[in-house]
Every structure is written in C-alpha cells, then in structure tokens.
C-alpha positions in Angstrom: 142.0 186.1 221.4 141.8 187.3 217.9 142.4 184.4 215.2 144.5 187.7 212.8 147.2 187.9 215.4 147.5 184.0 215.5 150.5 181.7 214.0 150.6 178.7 211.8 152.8 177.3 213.7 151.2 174.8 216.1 148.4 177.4 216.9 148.7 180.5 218.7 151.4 180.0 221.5 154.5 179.9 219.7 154.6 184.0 218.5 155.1 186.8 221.2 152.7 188.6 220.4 149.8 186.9 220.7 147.6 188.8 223.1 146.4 192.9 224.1 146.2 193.7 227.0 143.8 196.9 228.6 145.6 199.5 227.3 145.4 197.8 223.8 149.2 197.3 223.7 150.5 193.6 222.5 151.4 191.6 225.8 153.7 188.7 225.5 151.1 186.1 227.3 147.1 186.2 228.7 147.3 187.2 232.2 145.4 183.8 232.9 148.8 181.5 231.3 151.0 183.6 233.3 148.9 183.1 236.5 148.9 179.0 235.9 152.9 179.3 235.0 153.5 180.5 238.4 151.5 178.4 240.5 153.9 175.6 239.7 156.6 176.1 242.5 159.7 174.7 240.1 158.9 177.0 237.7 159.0 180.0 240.2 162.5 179.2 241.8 164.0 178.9 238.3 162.2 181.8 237.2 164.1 183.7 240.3 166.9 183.1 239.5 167.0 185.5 236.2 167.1 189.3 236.9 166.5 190.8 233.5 162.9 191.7 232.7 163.1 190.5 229.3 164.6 187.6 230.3 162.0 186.5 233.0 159.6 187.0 229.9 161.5 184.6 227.7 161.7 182.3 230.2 157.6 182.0 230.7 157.2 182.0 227.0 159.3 179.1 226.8 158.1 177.0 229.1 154.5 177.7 228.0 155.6 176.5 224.4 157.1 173.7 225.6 153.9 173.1 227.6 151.6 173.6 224.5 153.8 171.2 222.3 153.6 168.4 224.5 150.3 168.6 225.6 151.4 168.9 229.1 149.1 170.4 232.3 152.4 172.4 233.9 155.5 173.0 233.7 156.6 170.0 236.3 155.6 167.4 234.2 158.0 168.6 231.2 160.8 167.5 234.2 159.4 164.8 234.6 160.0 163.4 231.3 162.8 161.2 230.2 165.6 163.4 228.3 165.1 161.8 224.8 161.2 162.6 225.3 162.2 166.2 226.7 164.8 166.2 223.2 161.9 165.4 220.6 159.8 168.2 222.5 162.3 171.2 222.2 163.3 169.9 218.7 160.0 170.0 217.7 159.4 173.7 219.0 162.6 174.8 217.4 162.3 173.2 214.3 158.9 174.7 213.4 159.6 178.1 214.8 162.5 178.0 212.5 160.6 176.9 209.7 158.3 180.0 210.2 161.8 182.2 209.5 161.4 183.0 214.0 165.1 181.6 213.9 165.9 184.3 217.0 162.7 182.7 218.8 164.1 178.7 218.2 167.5 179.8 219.4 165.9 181.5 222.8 163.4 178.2 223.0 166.5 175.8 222.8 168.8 177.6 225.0 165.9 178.6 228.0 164.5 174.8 227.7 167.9 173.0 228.9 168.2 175.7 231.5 164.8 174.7 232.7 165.5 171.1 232.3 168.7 171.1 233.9 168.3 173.2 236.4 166.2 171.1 238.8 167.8 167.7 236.8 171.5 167.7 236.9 171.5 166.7 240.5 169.8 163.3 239.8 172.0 162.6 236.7 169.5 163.9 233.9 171.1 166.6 231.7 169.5 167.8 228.5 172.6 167.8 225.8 172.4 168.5 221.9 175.1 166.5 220.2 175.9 168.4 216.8 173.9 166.3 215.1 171.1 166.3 217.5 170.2 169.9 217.2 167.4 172.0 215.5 168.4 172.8 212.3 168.6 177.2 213.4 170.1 179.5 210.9 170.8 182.7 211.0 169.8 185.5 208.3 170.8 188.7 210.0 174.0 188.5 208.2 172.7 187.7 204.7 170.0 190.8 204.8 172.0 193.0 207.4 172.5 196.6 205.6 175.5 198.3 207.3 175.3 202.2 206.5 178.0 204.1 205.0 178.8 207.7 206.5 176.3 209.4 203.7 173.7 206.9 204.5 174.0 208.0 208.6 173.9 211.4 208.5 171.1 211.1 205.6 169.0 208.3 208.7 169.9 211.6 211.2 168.4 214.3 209.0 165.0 212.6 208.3 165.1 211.4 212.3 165.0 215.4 212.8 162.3 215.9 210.7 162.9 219.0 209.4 159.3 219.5 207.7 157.6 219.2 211.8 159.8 221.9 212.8 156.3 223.6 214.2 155.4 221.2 215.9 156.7 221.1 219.6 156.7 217.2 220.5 157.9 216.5 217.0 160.8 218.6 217.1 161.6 217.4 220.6 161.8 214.0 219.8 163.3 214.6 216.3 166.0 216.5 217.8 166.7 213.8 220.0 166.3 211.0 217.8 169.0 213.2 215.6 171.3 212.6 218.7 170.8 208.8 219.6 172.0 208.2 215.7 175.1 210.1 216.0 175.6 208.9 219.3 175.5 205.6 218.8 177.1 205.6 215.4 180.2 207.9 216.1 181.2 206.0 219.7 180.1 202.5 219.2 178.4 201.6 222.5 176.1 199.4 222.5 172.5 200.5 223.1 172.1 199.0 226.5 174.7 202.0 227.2 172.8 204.8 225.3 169.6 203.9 227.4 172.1 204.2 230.8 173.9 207.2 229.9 173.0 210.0 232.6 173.7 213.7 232.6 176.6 213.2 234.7 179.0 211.5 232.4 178.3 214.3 229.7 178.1 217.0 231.6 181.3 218.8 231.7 181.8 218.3 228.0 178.3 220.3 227.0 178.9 223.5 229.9 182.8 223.4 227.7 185.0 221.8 230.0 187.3 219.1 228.6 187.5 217.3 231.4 190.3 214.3 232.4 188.3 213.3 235.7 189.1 209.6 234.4 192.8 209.7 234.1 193.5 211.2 237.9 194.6 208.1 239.0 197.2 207.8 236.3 197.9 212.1 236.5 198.4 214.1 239.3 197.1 217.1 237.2 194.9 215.8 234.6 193.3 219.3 232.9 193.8 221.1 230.1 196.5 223.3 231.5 198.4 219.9 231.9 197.8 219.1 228.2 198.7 222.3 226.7 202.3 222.7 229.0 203.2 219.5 227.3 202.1 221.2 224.1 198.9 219.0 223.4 196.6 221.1 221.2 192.8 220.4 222.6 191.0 220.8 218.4 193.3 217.4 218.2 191.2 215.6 220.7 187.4 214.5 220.3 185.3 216.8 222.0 183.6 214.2 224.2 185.7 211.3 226.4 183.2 208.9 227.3 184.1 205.9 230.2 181.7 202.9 229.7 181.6 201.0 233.1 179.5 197.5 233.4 177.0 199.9 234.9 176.6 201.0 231.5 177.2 198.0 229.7 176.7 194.4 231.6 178.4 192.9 228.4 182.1 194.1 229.3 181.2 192.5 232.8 181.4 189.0 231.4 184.7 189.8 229.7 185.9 191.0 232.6 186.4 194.6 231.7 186.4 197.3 234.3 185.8 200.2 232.1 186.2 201.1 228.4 186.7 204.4 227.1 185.3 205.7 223.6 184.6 208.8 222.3 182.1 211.6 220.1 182.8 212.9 216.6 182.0 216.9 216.6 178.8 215.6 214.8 177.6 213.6 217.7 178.3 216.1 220.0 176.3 219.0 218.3 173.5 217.1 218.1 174.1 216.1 221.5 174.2 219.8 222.6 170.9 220.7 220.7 169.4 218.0 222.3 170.3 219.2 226.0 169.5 223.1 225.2 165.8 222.0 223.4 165.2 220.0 225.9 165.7 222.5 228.4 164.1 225.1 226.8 160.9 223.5 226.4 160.8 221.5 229.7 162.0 224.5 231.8 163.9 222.0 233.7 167.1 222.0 234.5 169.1 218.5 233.8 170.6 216.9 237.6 173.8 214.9 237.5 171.5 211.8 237.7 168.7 212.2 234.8 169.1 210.3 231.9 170.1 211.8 229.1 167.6 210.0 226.6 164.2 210.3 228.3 161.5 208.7 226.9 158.5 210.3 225.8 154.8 210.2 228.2 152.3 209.4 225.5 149.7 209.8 227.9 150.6 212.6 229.7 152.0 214.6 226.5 155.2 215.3 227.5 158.9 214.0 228.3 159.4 211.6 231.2 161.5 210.4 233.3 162.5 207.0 232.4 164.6 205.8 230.1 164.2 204.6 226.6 164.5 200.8 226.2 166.7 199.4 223.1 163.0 197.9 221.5 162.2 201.8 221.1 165.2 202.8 220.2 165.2 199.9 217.2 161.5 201.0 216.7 162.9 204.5 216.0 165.3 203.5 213.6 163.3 201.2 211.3 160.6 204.1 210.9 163.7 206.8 210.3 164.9 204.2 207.6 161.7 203.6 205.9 160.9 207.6 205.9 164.4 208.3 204.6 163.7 205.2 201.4 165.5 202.6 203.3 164.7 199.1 203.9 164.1 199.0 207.7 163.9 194.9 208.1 167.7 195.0 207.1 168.5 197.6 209.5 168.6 197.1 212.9 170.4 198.8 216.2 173.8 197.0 216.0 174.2 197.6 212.3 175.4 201.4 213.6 178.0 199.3 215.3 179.1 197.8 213.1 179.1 200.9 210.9 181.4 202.0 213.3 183.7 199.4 213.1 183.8 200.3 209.3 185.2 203.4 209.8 187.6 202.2 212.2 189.1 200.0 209.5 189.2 202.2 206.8 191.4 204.6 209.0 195.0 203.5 207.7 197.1 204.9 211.2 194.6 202.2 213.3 195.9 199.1 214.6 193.7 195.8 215.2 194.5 196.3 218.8 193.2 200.1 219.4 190.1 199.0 217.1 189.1 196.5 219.3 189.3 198.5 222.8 187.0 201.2 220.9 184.7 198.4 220.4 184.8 197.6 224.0 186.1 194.4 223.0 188.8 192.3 225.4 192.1 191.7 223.7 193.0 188.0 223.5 196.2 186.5 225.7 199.4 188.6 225.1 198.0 191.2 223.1 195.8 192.1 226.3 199.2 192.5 228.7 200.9 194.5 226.5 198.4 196.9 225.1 198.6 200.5 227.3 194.8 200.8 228.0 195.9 204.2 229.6 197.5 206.0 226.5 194.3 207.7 226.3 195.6 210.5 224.2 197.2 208.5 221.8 194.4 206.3 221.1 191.7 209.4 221.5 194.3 211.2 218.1 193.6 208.3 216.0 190.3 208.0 216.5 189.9 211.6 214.9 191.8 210.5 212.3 189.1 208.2 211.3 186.5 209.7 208.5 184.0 210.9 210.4 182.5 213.0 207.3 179.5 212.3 205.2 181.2 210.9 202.1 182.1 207.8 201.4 184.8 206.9 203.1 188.1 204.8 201.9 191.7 203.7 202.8 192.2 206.3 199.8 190.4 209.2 201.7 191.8 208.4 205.1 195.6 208.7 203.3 194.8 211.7 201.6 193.3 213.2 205.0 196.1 211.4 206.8 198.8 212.6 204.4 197.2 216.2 204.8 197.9 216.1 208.5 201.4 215.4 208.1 201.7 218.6 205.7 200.4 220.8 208.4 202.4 219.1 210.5 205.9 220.0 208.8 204.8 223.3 208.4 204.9 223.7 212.1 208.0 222.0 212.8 209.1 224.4 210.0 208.0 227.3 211.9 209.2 226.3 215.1 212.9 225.8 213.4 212.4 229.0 211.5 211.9 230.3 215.3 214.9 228.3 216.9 217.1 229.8 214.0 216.6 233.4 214.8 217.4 232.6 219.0 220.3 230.8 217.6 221.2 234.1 216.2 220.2 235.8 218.9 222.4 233.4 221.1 225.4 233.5 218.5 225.3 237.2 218.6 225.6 237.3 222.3 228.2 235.0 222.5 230.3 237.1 219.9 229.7 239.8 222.3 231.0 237.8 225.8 234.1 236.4 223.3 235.0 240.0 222.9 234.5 240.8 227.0 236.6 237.9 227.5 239.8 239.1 225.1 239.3 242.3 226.8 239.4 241.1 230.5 242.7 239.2 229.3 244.6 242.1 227.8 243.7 244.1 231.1 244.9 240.9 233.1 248.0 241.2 231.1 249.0 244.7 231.4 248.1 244.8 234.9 250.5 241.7 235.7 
C-alpha cells in the first residue's frame, strides 16, 4: 500500500480510499480485510441485512475502523466489549475523523457502529446510547461553504458541460450533450439524483415524439388528453412541456415518508436539452431507445462507447465539480443537491406559490392538517404556477416574478376583452333577432284580432 494515499489519522484505515485495485481504480478496502471481515459469522448476518451497495460498503469500513482503533482481531470481539469500552472506541474514531475535517465519515462511523453493536446486543440488555453530552463532537460545514447557483450561474454550468469548443469530437459531444441535460434536468424539476440515475425512456417518452400526455390522471379523468383540456378551454403553451411522476421506484426517499408518487415537472430549457440528448444519442448509436432503457447511460471507457447501465450519483457529482471548475467556479462548494436547492430558490421567489405547492414540488410530505387538505390531484393548477416561476437566465426576484406575473394578467384582460368585445356583437346579433320575433308576434296578434 502506498504511504501518499495514507491518512494521519490513526494510520491508513480510517480514509476510503486507501487502496487500488487491478484495474488501478481506488477500492474502498484490500481484498485481504474484506476476506477476514467476512469470515466472522456476526458480521455476515448484520451485513445481510442492508441491501444498498454503498451501504454494505460502509458497513465493512466501519467495522474495520472500529477494529483498527481497538486493536481488536475481529469484529466479534468489539461485541464483546462492555458498552462504556465499546463508547470510548467509537468516540475515539469519530472524534479524530472529525478532527481531520471527514465530518460525513464520523457521522457514518457513529451511526453504523451502534447498529453493529446493537444489533446482536439488545437482546441481552446491552444497548449502545449517546447521551447529548456523550457524543463526538461532528459538525457540519456543507452549509457554511455550500454555493447555491443562481439561474445565470446554471445555465452558464450547462453551457461549459456541452463543451462547445469539442464539438468535433464524437464522445465529447455525446457526453457534453448529455451532461447539458442532467443540469437542466435536475435543476428545473428538483428530483433528487437517485431519480435522474432511475429515469427510463418510458416515463419521457410521449413528451419527446410530442404527445402531452395525462396517462397519470386517468384515474381521476375519464378522458385525460389534450382534446379534454382544450374543450374546457385549457391552452397547452400554459402547461410545462414535460409531467413527470416520481414513484419510490424512482426515489426510495418518498417511501419512508410514505408517499405514493410525486409529480414535478421540465422547464422548456430542460426539455430541449433533453430532446438533443435523445436525437444525438440516437443518431450516433443507431439504436433506437426501448420503453425500458435508461435515459442517462453511462459511458464504456473501455469499450469506447455508451453502455447500458446507469450513471451512479458519485459520477454524476464527479461531473458537476469538473463543469464548475471549467466554467471558474469553486467545485468543493458545489455539490449535486445544491441544484436542489437552487430549485427551491426559484420556487420562493415565485410571488403566486404557496408554502404548500412548494413543498409537494420538492417531493416533500405536508405536515398534519396541511397534508388532508391539500388537493394532490389539482395537477393543472399546480403545473400553471410552476411556469410562473423564473425559469430564465437572469437573476431572478420577487420584483421579476411580479413584473412577469403582472404581465400575465395584462394578456390576460386583453382576452377576456376580446371575448366580451365578441359576446357584445352576438348580443346584437341576439337583440336584433328578437326585435325581429317582437314584430312577428304584433303581427300574429293583429291577424288574431281581425280574424276573431
């Protein structure tokens, strides 16, 4: 193992990183650690019970800390221990991987550690708890550095993501294209990237071949299509040109809040870039997309071309550090949630959106009463005032999204103008007709009368 890729803290064992593998790439642990881990059968049942990959991964790096900091010969005889001894252990992982600024890695070593410890211990009255007090001393700095971008700063990350200046170049314009429509993507709906990395060809699909499609809202319509829309004078340039239904297929996050679905939606933006995406990738691939591809592909290094498999949320932060320090920004204060919560920022700055719509765009649950009384199926409604939002590349403001807002009520009375100037001239119409039948009518009297 190389001494350049090893920590201060308590030797090598505490970072990630700290090994290559064959293929050169970092690996989280030495094959050999992993192998003595698992011998150690109360280590493999806990292990099991975690289904995430990087959480099975977490969980070894843990325990092998914990292992390294005690001095211990497996992972048995840190259960073993009494809880104060299994305390002063943990603390002292947490504390100096905190001290080495790795305040993510001391919150993942305190929170896997109990779930080790208490996992096989609870049943024999030994539970690892942290009084207040008793805790490492973990803070975080994501929010003190965090950088969330304005609109100007997105679209400027999306046009160096394209690079413009590699437009030659097959596999760079490839992936710049679609590292163009990951940015808008995730910036103008707010999903999270778990989603982005899920999101097939099927639930775009209609949208890109130009079909507005309702397939969502057929249990609450019998006729949910356009031609519905437009008989109850709904114009379709009012609506975003992409409805998208996040499902905890999509997004295991809304599972634990108990969410069935959410639905958010594309800015025009996102959804060009989306569409150049599709046709590019088409064209060059000469392969047509099925309903069940995804729709961000990662790239096969070693084969030269796109795959098949998805891209993972590391790559997809990967991406967006090297965009930001290509396009003069500082990519350690930029990360994949800070498009997020750039999206939340122009939720707020829209004046016509309530707390209550902004937080079922986030894909957020609504707390006790404000849950039971919001209509989650007003689609429309909520789908208008997300286009209201300042989607554009300036700056945007309470002052812009008034002046845009107060612009759409203009056009708005000029129609209902037009549409009385229109009801006026059938009211003539009608008046003159009824002048006409008034006449008929005198008429049919005088006749009654000199017949009778």
């Amino acid at each position: 193992m190389s001494e350049k890729i090893e920590s201060k803290v308590m030797g090598h064992w505490h970072h990630p990183k700290i090994g290559r593998g064959k293929d050169g790439r970092a690996s989280f642990l030495p094959s050999m650690e992993y192998v003595a881990l698992l011998r150690d059968n109360n280590f493999k049942v806990w292990l099991d019970h975690y289904r995430g990959k990087s959480s099975k991964t977490i969980a070894k790096l843990t325990v092998y800390r914990l292992m390294k900091a005690g001095d211990l010969a497996s992972p048995t005889e840190f259960l073993e221990l009494s809880v104060p001894a299994a305390k002063n252990i943990v603390r002292m992982v947490c504390n100096e991987l905190a001290g080495e600024d790795y305040m993510q890695a001391a919150r993942q070593t305190l929170s896997f550690a109990k779930s080790f410890y208490n996992y096989h211990n609870e049943d024999y009255g030994k539970e690892l708890k942290f009084k207040r007090t008793e805790r490492p001393i973990v803070t975080s700095k994501k929010i003190a550095r965090e950088l969330i971008p304005h609109n100007s700063d997105i679209y400027k990350l999306a046009d160096v993501a394209q690079g413009l200046r590699y437009k030659d170049n097959v596999k760079n314009k490839l992936l710049g294209l679609r590292n163009r429509a990951i940015l808008l993507f995730l910036w103008s709906s707010g999903v999270r990237v778990n989603a982005l990395c899920k999101l097939r060809y099927k639930h775009v699909k209609d949208y890109l071949e130009g079909k507005l499609s309702f397939k969502f809202l057929k249990d609450q319509f019998k006729e949910a299509n356009i031609e519905y829309w437009e008989s109850l004078g709904l114009k379709i340039n009012e609506l975003p040109p992409l409805f998208l239904k996040v499902t905890p297929d999509m997004d295991s996050k809304i599972g634990s809040y108990g969410l069935s679905y959410y639905v958010t939606f594309l800015n025009r933006e996102g959804f060009q870039a989306l569409k150049e995406w599709i046709d590019i990738r088409f064209e060059l691939t000469a392969k047509p997309l099925s309903p069940e591809d995804y729709v961000f592909a990662a790239f096969d290094f070693s084969k030269n071309k796109l795959g098949e498999k998805p891209l993972t949320s590391h790559l997809v932060n990967h991406m967006l550090k090297t965009v930001a320090g290509r396009a003069g920004m500082d990519g350690q204060r930029l990360w994949v949630h800070v498009l997020r919560k750039s999206f939340r920022k122009v939720l707020r700055a829209n004046p016509i959106l309530d707390d209550e719509t902004r937080e079922v765009l986030m894909g957020h649950k609504l707390r006790g009463s404000q849950g039971n009384y919001f209509d989650y199926h007003d689609i429309i409604e909520i789908a208008r005032k997300y286009v209201a939002s300042d989607w554009s590349a300036g700056e945007h403001s309470k002052l812009n999204g008034l002046t845009r807002q107060v612009g759409q009520q203009e056009e708005m009375i000029k129609t209902l103008q037009a549409e009385l100037e229109h009801y006026k001239l059938r009211e003539k119409k009608v008046e003159g007709k009824a002048d006409v039948l008034e006449k008929l009518l005198k008429r049919v009297e005088e006749l009654e009368r000199k017949l009778g």
